[in-house]
N, C-alpha and C positions, 0 to 999 in steps of 0.2 A: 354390531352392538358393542361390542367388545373396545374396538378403537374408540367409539363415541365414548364409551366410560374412562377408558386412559385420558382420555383428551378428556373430559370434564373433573378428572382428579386434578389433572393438571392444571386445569385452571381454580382446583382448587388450594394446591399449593401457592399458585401464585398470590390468591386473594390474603395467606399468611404470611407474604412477604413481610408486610409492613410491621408482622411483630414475631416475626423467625425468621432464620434462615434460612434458603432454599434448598441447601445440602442438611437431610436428617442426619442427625447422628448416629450411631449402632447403637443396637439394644431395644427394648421392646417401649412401644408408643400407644395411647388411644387415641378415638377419632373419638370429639363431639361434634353435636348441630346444637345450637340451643341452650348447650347444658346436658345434656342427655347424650349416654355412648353409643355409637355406630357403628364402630371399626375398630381392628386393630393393626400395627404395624410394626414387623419385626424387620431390622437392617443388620445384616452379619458386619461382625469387626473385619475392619482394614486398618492397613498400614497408613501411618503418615503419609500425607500429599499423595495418599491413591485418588487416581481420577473418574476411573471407571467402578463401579461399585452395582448391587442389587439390593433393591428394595421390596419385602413379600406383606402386601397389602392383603386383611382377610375385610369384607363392607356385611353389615349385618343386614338382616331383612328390613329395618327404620331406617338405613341411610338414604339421603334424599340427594341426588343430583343436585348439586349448587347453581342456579341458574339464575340471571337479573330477577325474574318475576318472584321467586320464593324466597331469594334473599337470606338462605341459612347462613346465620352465625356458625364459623366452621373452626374449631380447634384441633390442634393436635400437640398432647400435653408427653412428657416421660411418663410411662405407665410404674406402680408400683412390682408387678409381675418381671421377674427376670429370668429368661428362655438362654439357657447354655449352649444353645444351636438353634440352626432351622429346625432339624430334625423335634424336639423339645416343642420349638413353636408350635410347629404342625400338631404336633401329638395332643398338644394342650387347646391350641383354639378353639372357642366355639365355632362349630358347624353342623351346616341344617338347608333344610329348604329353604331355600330366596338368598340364602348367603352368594357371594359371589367371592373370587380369587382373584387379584391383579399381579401380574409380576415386573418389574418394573427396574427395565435397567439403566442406569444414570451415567453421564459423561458431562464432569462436569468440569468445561473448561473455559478459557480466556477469550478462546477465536469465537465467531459469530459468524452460525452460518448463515449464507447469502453471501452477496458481493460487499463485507463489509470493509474491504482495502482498495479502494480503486485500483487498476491499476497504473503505474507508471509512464511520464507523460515527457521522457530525456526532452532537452535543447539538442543543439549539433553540436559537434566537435570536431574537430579534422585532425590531421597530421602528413608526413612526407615518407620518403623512401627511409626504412629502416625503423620505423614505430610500426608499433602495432595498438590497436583498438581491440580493448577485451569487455564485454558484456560481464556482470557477474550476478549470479542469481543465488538464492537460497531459503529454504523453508522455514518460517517460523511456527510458533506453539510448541504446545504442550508433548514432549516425544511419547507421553504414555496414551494420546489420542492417536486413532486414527483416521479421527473423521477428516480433518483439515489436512489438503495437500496443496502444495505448489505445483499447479498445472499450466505453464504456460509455453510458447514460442517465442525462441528469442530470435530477431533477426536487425537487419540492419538497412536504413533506407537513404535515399541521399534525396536533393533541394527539392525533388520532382513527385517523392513521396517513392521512387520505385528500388523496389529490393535490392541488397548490393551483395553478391559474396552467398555464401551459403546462409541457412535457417537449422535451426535444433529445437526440438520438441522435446518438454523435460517433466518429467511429473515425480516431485521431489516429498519425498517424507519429511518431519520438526529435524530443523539442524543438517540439513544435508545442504549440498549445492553445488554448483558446477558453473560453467560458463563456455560461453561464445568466442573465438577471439576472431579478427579481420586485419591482415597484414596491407598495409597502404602502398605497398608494390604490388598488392594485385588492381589499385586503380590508377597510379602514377610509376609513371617510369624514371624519373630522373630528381637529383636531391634537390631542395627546394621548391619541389613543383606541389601544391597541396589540395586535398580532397575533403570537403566536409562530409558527413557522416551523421545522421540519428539515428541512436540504438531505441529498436521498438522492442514493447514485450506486450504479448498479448493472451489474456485469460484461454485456455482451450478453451471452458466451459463460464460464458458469461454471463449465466446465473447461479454457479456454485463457487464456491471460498475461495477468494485468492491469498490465499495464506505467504505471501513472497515478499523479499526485503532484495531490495537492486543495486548496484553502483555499477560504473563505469573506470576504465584505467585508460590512460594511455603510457607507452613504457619499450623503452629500446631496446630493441631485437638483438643488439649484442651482449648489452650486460644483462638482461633483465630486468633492471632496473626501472620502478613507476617515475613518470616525471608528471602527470598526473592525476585527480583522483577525483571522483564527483558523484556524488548521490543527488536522487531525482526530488528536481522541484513540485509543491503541492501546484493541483490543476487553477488556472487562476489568476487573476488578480483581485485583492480584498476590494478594493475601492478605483472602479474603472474611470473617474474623474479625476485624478490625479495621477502626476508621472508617479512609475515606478520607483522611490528611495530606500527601496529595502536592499537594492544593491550596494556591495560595500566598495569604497572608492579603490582602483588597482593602479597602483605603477609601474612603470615601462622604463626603457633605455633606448640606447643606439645600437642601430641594429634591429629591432624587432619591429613588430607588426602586432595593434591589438583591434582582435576583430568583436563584436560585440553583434549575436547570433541571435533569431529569433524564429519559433515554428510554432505551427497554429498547431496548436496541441489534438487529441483524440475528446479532447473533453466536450461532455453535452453531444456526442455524433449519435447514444439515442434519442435525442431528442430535438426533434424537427426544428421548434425554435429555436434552439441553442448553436444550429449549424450554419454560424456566422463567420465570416472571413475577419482574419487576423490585420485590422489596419492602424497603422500606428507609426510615429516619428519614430527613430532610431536616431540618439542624441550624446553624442562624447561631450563632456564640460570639461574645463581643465579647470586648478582648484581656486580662481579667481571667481567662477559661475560663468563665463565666458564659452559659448559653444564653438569649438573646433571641428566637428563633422556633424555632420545631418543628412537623413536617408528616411523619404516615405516608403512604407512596404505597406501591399495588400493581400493578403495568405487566405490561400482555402485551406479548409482544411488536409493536414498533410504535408503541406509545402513548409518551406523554410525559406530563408534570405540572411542576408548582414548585411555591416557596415566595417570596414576598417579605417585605423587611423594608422598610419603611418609614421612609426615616432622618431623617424628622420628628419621628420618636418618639424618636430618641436625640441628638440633636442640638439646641442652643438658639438659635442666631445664627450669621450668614452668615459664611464664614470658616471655621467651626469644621470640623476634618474626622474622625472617627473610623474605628480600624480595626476589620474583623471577618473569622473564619475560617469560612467556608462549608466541610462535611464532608458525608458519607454516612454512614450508620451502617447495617451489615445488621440485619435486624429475626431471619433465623436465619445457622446457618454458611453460608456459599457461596449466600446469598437474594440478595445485589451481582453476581454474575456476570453481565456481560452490559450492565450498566449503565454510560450514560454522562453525564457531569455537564459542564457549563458555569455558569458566574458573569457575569450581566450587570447592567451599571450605567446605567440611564437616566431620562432629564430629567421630573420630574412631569408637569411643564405641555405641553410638545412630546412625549413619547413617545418620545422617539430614543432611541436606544442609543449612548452614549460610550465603555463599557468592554465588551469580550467577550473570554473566555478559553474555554477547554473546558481538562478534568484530561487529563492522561497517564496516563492508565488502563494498565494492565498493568506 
């Protein structure tokens, strides 16, 4: 009885959204229906930006359940009455037979429970002997909630979808965070030999809050030094009839290699129809509109591929730098959904990786 009455305040609050606010202020309140008083509401003072607060609802014997079919007009105005505490409140409200007491404690914050963050949907990345790949995770909201936590695993998979290196399980409070890292001498042995990589992050609980904010590094194991840096693409492509242009055009020199990565994302895997393979041209332009490489790929989901260009072939002498637009092209309508792209730039001879970007998909 008691929940059903919370839960029909609260939808009575909300039917006052449209002409209050849904945080009360402190200090003593009445309830109308109609015109006529039902209730009252006292809210003790708090501090600036408190989040968490209590609300002490008295409903007289006339309050009527707010429901479609009865349709009360529901107010709740500043009372003229001022109660110097609970205590006061208490002492002074009317109470009786048929009265009832709600107590009612509020959090009132930014995040939204559910799954309202999806989670993160990395491209691949690779690197060689003496880089390292670091995962970075961290909890966002409100620190004075505790509802919302960053509960996920971070691990790392390679083209096959299968795990590489260890996994960490992290369930992070607002503002914390931590990470993963994976040395690319544990997959390659020798300089310039290289290893792609996707870093996965997955909700422990994927129907409660993913309250988590991501990036990726990559960064040499001597100096410590980032060489590069990349936050996770939205799941998607806005408009699966048209190449990808929301990549921005990268240039190259001699000596390098730019590979231009695609993985069929985690997106839509609850949903039956949505668990479509990633098929798509994979298209270098150089800045004439002239296609210099081309590669069909077909991804289930999980998997990964590229293409590389080889900018010894378009380049004659050291110095010289040219530019080029890495795209997706669907191979049918809506065949890109799901897909995520990156563009990286690294050293022939060492294997490192200098430039890494992922698209904004969506």
């Amino acid at each position: 009885m008691l929940r059903r009455l919370i839960a029909r305040i609260a939808a009575s609050i909300l039917l006052l959204a449209s002409t209050a606010p849904a945080q009360i202020d402190p200090g003593n309140h009445d309830i109308f229906q109609n015109g006529v008083k039902v209730g009252e509401i006292y809210v003790p003072q708090r501090s600036e930006g408190q989040t968490m607060y209590v609300e002490h609802w008295v409903l007289f014997p006339n309050y009527v359940y707010p429901s479609i079919e009865n349709r009360q007009n529901l107010e709740i105005r500043p009372a003229a009455t001022r109660d110097s505490s609970e205590a006061d409140f208490f002492r002074r409200v009317p109470w009786g037979h048929g009265y009832r007491y709600v107590h009612i404690t509020a959090n009132d914050t930014t995040i939204l429970p559910g799954p309202s963050q999806p989670a993160p949907d990395f491209p691949m990345f690779g690197g060689s002997v003496g880089q390292a790949i670091q995962l970075n995770i961290r909890a966002v909201g409100d620190p004075q909630s505790s509802v919302a936590r960053c509960q996920a695993t971070l691990s790392f998979h390679d083209g096959r979808n299968l795990p590489v290196g260890t996994s960490r399980t992290v369930n992070l409070g607002p503002n914390e965070g931590t990470f993963l890292t994976l040395e690319f001498s544990q997959v390659v042995s020798r300089l310039g030999q290289r290893f792609e990589l996707r870093p996965v992050v997955t909700p422990v609980n994927t129907e409660g809050d993913f309250a988590c904010q991501t990036s990726v590094e990559l960064y040499d194991l001597t100096t410590g030094r980032t060489t590069a840096w990349a936050s996770p693409p939205n799941p998607g492509i806005s408009d699966p009839n048209l190449d990808h242009d929301g990549f921005p055009p990268v240039s190259g020199a001699l000596g390098q290699t730019m590979r231009l990565g695609v993985v069929r994302t985690a997106a839509g895997f609850s949903d039956p129809d949505q668990r479509t393979a990633c098929q798509a041209d994979l298209i270098f332009h150089n800045s004439q509109g002239a296609v210099v490489a081309q590669k069909r790929v077909a991804l289930e989901p999980g998997e990964s591929d590229f293409l590389d260009l080889n900018l010894s072939t378009q380049v004659s002498r050291i110095g010289e730098r040219v530019l080029f637009l890495p795209c997706i092209q669907p191979v049918a309508a809506g065949s890109t959904i799901g897909c995520a792209i990156s563009v990286q730039v690294f050293d022939q001879f060492t294997g490192w990786t200098t430039t890494a970007a992922s698209a904004p998909l969506g």
